[in-house]
C-alpha positions in Angstrom: 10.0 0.6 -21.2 9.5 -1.8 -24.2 5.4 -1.1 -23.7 5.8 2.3 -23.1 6.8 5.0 -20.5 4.7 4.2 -17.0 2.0 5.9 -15.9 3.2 5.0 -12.5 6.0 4.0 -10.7 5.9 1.6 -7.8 9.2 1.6 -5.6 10.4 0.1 -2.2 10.0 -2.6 -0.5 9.7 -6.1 -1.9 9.7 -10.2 -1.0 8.9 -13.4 -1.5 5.9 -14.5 0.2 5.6 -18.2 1.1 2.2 -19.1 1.6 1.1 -22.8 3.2 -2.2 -23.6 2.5 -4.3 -23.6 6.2 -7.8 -24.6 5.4 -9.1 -24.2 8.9 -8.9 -21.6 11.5 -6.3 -21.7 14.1 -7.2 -20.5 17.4 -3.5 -20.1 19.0 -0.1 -20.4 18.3 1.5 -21.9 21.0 5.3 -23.2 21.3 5.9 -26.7 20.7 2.4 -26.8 18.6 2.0 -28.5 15.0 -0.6 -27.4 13.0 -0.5 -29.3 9.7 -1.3 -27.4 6.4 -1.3 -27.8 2.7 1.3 -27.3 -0.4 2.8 -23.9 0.0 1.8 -21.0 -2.3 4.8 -18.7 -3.8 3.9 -15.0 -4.7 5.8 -11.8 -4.9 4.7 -9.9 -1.9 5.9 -5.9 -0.4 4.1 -2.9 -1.8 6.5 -2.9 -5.1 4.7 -6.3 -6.5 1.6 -6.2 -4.9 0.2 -2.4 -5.6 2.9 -2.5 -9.0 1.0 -5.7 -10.4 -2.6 -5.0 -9.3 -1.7 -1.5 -11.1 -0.6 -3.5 -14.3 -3.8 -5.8 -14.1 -5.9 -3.2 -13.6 -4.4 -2.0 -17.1 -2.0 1.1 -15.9 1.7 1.0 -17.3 3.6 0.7 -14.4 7.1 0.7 -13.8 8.8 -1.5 -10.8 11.4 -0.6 -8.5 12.9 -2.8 -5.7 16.0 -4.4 -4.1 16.9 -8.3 -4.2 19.9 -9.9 -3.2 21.9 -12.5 -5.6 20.4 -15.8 -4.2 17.4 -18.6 -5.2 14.7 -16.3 -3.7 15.8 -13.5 -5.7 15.6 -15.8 -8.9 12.0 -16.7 -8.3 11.2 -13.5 -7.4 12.3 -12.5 -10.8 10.3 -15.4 -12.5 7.5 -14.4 -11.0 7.6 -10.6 -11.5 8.5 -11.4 -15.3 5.1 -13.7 -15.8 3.5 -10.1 -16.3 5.8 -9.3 -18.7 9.7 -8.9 -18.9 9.2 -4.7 -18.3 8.3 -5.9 -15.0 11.8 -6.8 -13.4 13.6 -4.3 -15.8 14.5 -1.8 -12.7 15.1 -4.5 -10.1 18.5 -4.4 -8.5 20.2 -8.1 -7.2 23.4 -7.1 -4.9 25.5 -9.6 -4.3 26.1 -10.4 -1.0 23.0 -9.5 0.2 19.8 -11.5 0.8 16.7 -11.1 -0.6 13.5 -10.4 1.5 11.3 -13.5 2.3 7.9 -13.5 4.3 6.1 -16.8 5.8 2.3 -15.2 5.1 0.4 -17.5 7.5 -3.5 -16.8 6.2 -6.2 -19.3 8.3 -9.8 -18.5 6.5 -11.8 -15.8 8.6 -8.9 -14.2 10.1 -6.5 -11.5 9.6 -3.0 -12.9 8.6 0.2 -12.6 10.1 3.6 -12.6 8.9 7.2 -13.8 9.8 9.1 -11.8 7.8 12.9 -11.3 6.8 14.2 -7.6 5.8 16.6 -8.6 3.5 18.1 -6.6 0.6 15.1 -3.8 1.9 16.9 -2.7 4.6 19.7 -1.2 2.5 17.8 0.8 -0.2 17.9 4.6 -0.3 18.0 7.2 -2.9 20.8 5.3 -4.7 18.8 2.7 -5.6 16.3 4.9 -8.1 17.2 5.9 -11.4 15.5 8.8 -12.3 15.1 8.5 -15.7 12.3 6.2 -14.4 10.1 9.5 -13.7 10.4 10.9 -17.3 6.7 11.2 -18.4 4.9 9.1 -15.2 2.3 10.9 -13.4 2.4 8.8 -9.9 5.3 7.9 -8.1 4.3 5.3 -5.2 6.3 4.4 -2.7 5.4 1.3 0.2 6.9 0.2 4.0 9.6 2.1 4.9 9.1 1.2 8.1 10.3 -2.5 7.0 13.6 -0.7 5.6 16.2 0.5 7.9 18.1 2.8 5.9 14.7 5.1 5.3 13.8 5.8 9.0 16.6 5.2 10.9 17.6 8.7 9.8 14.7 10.4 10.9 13.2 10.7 7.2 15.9 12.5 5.7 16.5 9.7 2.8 13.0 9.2 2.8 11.9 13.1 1.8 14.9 13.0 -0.6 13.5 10.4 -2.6 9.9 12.1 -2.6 11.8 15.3 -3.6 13.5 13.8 -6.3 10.1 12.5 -7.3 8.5 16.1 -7.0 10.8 17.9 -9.3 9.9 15.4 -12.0 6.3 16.9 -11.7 4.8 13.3 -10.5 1.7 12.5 -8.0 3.6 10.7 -4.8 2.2 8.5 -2.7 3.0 6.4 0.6 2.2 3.5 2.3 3.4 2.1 5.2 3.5 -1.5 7.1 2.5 -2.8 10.2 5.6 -2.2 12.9 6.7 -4.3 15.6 7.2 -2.4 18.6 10.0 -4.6 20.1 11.8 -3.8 16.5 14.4 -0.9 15.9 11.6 0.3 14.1 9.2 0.5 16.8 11.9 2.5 18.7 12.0 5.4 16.0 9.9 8.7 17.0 7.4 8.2 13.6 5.5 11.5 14.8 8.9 13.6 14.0 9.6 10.9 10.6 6.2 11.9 9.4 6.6 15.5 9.9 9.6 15.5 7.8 8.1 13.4 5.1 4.4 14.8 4.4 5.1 17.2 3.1 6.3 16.0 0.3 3.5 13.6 0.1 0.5 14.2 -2.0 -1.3 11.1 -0.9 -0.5 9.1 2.2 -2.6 5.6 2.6 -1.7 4.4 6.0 -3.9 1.5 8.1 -6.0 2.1 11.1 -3.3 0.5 13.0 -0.6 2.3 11.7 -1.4 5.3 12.2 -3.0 4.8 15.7 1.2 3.8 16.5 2.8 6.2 14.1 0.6 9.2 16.3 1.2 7.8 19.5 -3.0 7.5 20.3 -2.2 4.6 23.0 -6.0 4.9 24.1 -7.1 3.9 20.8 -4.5 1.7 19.6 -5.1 -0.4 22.9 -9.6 -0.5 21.4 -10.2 -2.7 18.0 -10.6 -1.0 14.7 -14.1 -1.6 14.8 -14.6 0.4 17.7 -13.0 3.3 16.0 -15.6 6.5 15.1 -15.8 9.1 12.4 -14.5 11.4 15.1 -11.2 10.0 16.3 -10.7 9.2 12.0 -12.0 12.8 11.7 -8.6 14.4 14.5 -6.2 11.5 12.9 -6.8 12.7 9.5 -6.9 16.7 10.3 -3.3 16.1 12.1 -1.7 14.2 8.9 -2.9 16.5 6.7 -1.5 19.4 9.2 1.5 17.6 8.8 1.7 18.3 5.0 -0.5 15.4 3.3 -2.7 16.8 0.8 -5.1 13.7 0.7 -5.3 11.0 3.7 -6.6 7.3 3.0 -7.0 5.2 5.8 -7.9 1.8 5.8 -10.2 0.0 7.6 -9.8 -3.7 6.4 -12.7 -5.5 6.3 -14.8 -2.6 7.1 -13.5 0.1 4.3 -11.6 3.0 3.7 -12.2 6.7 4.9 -11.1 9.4 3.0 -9.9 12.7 3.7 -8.6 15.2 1.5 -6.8 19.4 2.4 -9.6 22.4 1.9 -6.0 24.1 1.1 -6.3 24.7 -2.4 -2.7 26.3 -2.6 -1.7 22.8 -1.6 -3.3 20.9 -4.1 -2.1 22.9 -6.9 1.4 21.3 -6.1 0.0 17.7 -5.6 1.0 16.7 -9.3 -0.9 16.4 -12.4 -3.7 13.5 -10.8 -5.1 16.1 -8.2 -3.7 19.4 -9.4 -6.5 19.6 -12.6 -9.7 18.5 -10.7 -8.9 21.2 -7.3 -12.3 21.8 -6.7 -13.8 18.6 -6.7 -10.8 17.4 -4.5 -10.6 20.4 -1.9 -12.1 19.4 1.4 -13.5 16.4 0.9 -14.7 13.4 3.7 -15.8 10.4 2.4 -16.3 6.7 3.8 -16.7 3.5 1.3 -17.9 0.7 2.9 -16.4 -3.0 1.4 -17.8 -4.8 -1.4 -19.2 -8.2 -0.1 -17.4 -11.2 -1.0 -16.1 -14.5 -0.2 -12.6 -14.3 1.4 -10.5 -16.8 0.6 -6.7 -14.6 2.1 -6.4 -10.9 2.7 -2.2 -11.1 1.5 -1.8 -7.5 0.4 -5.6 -6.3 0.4 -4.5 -3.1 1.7 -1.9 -2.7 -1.1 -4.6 -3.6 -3.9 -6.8 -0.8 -2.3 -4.4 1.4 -2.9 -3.7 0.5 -6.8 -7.9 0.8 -6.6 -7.5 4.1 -5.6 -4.2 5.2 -7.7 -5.9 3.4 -11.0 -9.1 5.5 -10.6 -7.0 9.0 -10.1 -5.1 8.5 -12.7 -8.9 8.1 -15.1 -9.7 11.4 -13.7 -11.8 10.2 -11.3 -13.4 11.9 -8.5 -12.8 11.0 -4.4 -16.1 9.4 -4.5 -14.7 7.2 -7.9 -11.4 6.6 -6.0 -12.3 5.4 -3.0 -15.1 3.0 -4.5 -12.5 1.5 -6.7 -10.1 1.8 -3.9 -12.2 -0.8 -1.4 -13.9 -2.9 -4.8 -10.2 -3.7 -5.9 -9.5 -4.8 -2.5 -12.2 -6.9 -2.1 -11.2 -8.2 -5.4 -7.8 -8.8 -4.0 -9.4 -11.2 -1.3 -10.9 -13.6 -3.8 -8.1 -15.6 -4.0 -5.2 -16.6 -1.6 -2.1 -14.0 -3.0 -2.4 -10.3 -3.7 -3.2 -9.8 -7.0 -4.2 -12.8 -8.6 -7.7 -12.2 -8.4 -7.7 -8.3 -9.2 -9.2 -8.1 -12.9 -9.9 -4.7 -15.3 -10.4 -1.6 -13.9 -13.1 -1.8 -16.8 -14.3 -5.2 -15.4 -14.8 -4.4 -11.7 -16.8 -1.1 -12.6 -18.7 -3.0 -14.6 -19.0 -5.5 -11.1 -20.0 -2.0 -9.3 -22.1 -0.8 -11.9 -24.4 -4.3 -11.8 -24.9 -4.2 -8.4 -22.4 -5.5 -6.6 -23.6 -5.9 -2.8 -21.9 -3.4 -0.7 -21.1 -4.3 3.8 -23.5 -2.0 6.3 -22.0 1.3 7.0 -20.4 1.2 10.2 -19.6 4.7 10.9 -22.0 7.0 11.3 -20.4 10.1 9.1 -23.4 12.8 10.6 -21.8 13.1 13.8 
């Protein structure tokens, strides 16, 4: 890349979000309602540009890999991507024939968002799609939502740990993300407990939801009570069975009230977690830890999970420790919320730990972490 190899390497799935402007909560969506809203907000959405970007903002070199089709969405994806600099869309692939990945983000103030959202050009990526002369010299490899591409779980994980593989032998840090499935979808059909199994363990970091991973695990008890409700001991079984699974560090996130962190006492595992966790094994080895969110005025939460995550990745590769990471991990997210897109409103890394290091108000622990 023109400024350099990457430090990181973002890669998967990728859209356009189109984002109307609500400026009061909705209640209900009901058929045959109108709710009237503003001018509509474009942004690149997906893990690829919204964890990829808050990266480069945050001032990591970061490569970009995704899948677009040959159409007008694909073209302002494109523009958008290359605002941040032309390096930025340098490993995108537009297919003809296919169509690129849109998302209708709809974002009322004081509410979680929800999404209509069309696969696209996602749905066909696989190992075919990376180049791996993109790994020469990075030290992270991040991948986000395979569960929003068919071609990565509809074989049981196969592709998936093949492109984490690939990643490995290059000597990188990986890392995964998910996305929020619909049941009724094929997706919501696959058997994620046996997916997982055959992916962790080539994962170093995996930086699942509350949500998701209450589905992916099958814990219909708690997936039926609100993420609020959730303790430090049903966080403490979810996390010990991912990292049985092969993880050797487990984010979850909380939305608005944090992130919990959860990293392998096996040392013998994090000596093969890559270069950002393989130097520092006994500061990393057996760690819990939960950050509680910065406070802030929240304008959208668009991709606050994915900005947590470039927190977290940003900090790691500084050298910083799980307490380090997972601060920036949930102050880059509340960063993230400032503003009605993704990444828009994520500064520095240098200018939010200066926001930490002045003061910045920190939300009431809600979980109890003594019991």
């Amino acid at each position: 890349m023109p400024d350099g190899t990457p430090e990181a390497i973002v890669a998967g799935h990728i859209c356009l979000d189109v984002i109307p402007q609500i400026t009061h909560r909705i209640e209900s969506l009901s058929p045959g309602q109108l709710i009237e809203v503003g001018p509509a907000r474009f942004a690149t959405g997906g893990a690829v540009a919204n964890t990829g970007l808050a990266l480069h903002r945050l001032g990591v070199k970061t490569a970009l890999i995704g899948k677009l089709g040959d159409d007008p969405f694909a073209r302002r994806v494109l523009e958008l991507l290359r605002r941040y600099g032309p390096e930025r869309a340098e490993a995108m692939h537009t297919v003809p024939g296919e169509t690129t990945s849109y998302t209708i983000v709809v974002s009322p103030p004081e509410a979680d968002r929800l999404f209509l959202h069309c696969p696209g050009a996602n749905a066909t990526f696989d190992e075919s799609d990376i180049d791996s002369d993109h790994f020469d010299g990075a030290k992270v490899f991040h991948f986000g939502y395979p569960p929003l591409m068919e071609n990565l779980y509809k074989d049981d994980g196969e592709s998936m740990g093949r492109i984490f593989s690939l990643a490995k032998k290059h000597g990188t840090t990986t890392s995964l993300d998910m996305a929020t499935i619909d049941p009724h979808s094929k997706a919501g059909k696959i058997d994620w407990r046996a997916w997982l199994n055959r992916v962790l363990p080539q994962v170093d970091i995996f930086a699942p939801s509350i949500d998701e991973t209450l589905f992916m695990l099958g814990r219909s008890a708690e997936k039926d009570s609100p993420p609020n409700h959730i303790d430090a001991q049903t966080l403490r079984l979810l996390s010990e069975e991912l990292l049985a699974m092969g993880a050797a560090v487990v984010l979850i996130k909380l939305g608005d009230r944090g992130a919990y962190l959860r990293t392998t006492p096996d040392t013998d595992r994090l000596r093969l977690a890559g270069p950002c966790l393989s130097h520092d094994i006994e500061n990393w080895s057996g760690q819990e830890i939960f950050a509680p969110c910065f406070q802030v005025d929240c304008v959208g939460t668009t991709g606050a999970g994915d900005c947590t995550i470039a927190g977290f990745l940003a900090e790691l590769l500084k050298g910083g420790t799980p307490r380090q990471a997972a601060t920036m991990a949930v102050a880059v997210g509340a960063c993230s919320v400032e503003a009605t897109d993704a990444v828009s409103a994520v500064p520095t890394r240098q200018e939010v730990q200066q926001r930490i290091d002045t003061g910045w108000q920190r939300q009431d622990p809600t979980l109890d972490m003594t019991r």
